[in-house]
C-alpha positions as CSV (number, residue, x, y, z in Angstrom):
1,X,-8.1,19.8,5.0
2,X,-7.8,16.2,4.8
3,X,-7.1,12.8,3.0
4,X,-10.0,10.6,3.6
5,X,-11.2,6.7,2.2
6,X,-14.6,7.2,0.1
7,X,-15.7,3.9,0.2
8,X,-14.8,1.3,-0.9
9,X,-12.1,2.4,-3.1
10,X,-11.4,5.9,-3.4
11,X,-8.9,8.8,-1.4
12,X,-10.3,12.3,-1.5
13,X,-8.3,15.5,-0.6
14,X,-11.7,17.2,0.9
15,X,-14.7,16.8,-1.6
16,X,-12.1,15.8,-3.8
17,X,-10.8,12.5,-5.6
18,X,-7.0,12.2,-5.1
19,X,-6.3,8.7,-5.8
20,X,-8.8,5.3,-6.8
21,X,-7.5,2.3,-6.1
22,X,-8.3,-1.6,-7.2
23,X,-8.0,-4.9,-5.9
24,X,-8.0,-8.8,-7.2
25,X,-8.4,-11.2,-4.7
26,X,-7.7,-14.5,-5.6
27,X,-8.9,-17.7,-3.3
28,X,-7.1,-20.7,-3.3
29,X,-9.9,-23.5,-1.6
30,X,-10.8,-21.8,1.4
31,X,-8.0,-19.2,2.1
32,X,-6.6,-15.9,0.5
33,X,-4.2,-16.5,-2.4
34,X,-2.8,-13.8,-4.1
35,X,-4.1,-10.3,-4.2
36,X,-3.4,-7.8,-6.9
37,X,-3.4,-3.8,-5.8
38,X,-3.8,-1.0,-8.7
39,X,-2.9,2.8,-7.6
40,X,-4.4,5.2,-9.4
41,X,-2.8,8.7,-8.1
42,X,-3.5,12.2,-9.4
43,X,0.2,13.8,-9.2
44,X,1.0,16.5,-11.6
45,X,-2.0,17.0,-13.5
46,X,-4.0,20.4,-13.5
47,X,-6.4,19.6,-16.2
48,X,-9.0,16.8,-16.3
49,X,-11.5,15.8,-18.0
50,X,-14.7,17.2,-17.7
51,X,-16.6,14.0,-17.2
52,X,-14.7,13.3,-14.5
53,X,-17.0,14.5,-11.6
54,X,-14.5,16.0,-8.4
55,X,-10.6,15.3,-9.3
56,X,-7.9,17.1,-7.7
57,X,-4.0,16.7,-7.7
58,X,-1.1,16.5,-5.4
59,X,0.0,19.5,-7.9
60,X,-3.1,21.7,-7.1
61,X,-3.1,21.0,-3.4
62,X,0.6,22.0,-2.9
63,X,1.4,24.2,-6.1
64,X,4.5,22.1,-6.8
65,X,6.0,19.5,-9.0
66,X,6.4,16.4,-8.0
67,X,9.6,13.8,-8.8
68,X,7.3,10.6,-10.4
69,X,10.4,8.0,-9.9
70,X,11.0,9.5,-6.3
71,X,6.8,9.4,-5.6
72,X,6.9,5.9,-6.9
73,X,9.9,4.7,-4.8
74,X,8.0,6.1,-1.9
75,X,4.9,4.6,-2.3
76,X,6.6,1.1,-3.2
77,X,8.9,1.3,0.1
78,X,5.6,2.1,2.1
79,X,3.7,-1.0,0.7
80,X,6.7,-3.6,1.3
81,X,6.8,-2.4,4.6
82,X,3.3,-2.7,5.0
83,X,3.3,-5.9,2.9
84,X,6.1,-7.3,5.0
85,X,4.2,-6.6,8.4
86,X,1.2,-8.4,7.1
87,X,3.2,-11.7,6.4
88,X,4.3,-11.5,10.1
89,X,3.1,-14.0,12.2
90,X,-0.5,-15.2,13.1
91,X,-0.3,-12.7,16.6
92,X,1.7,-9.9,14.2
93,X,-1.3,-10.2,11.7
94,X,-4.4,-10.3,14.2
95,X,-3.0,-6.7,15.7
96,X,-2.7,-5.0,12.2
97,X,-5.7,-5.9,10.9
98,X,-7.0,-4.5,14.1
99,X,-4.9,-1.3,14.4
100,X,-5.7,-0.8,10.1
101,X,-10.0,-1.6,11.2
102,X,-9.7,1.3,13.5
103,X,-8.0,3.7,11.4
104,X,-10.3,2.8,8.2
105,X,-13.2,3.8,10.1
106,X,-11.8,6.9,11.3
107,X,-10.5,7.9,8.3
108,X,-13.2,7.5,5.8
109,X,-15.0,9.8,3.8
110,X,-18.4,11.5,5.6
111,X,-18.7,9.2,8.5
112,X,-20.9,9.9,11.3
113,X,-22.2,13.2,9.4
114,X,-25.1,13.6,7.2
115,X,-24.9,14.1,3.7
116,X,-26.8,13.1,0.6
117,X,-26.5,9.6,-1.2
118,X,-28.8,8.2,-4.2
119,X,-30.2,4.9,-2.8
120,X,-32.8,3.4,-4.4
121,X,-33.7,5.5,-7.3
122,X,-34.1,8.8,-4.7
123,X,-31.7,11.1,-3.3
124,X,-31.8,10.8,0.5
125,X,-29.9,12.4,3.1
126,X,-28.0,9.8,5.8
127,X,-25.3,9.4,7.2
128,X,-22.6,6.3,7.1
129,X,-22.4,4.7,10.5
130,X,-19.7,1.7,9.6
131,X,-19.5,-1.4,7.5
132,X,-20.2,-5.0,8.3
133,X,-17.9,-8.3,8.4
134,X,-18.2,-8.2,3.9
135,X,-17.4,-4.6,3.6
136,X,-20.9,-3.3,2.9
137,X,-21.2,-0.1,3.8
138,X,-24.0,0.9,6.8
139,X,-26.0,4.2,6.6
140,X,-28.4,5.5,9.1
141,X,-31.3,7.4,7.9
142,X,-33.4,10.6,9.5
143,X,-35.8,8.0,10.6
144,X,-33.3,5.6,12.2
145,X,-33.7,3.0,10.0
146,X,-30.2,1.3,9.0
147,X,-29.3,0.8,5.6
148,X,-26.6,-2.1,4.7
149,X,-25.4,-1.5,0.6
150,X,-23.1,-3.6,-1.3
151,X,-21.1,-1.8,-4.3
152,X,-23.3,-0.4,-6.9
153,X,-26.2,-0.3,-4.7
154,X,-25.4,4.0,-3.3
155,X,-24.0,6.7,-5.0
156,X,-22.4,9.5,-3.1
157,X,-23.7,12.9,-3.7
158,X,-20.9,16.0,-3.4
């Protein structure tokens, strides 16, 4: 049992959705300006809607409630620290963009196993091998063949 990223920007507990979250980039000329971060997280919840295809809740995981201003405090103290490390200096940021790239890969949802995707208008089964220098996700199919796709362009299948 495990928290991984489905790309790009989910958290599942398992087969699960935990957690979604959303990001604005802003660019000022040709560098990063501001950047936005919206956190949706599943917390005490035991009923969903039944549109909603896979949810799960910190709740149904551990059987317990859970403190939302204490949860929030948390989460806020762990994103100024992370936000303060990534305002460090030119050498600070080069290292944690490297150490976070190695533990994005690792940790993200179904890679280097097969497993079924719609891509295309077909269901095939393949299995996510990385992403490139944009973000786009890269599959490998049965036949070898890489696949590079941009949001909207694969659907996972669970």
């Amino acid at each position: 049992e495990s928290l991984s990223i489905k790309w790009p920007n989910d958290i599942y507990f398992n087969d699960k959705k935990i957690a979604g979250i959303l990001i604005k980039n802003e660019i000022k000329g040709m560098m990063m300006g501001t950047s936005i971060i919206g956190i949706g997280l599943n917390v005490n919840q035991t009923s969903f809607d039944d549109n909603l295809p896979n949810p799960i809740s910190m709740k149904m995981i551990t059987g317990k409630d859970f403190d939302l201003d204490e949860l929030l405090s948390a989460i806020s103290c762990q994103l100024s620290a992370i936000s303060y490390q990534l305002s460090a200096n030119g050498q600070q940021q080069i290292f944690n963009f490297q150490f976070s790239t190695f533990n994005y890969t690792n940790k993200l949802y179904r890679y280097k196993q097969w497993a079924s995707y719609e891509h295309e208008g077909s269901v095939k089964e393949m299995m996510i091998i990385g992403y490139d220098q944009f973000g786009r996700l890269i599959l490998k199919e049965k036949n070898d063949r890489e696949v590079v796709c941009d949001l909207k362009e694969i659907s996972f299948k669970v």
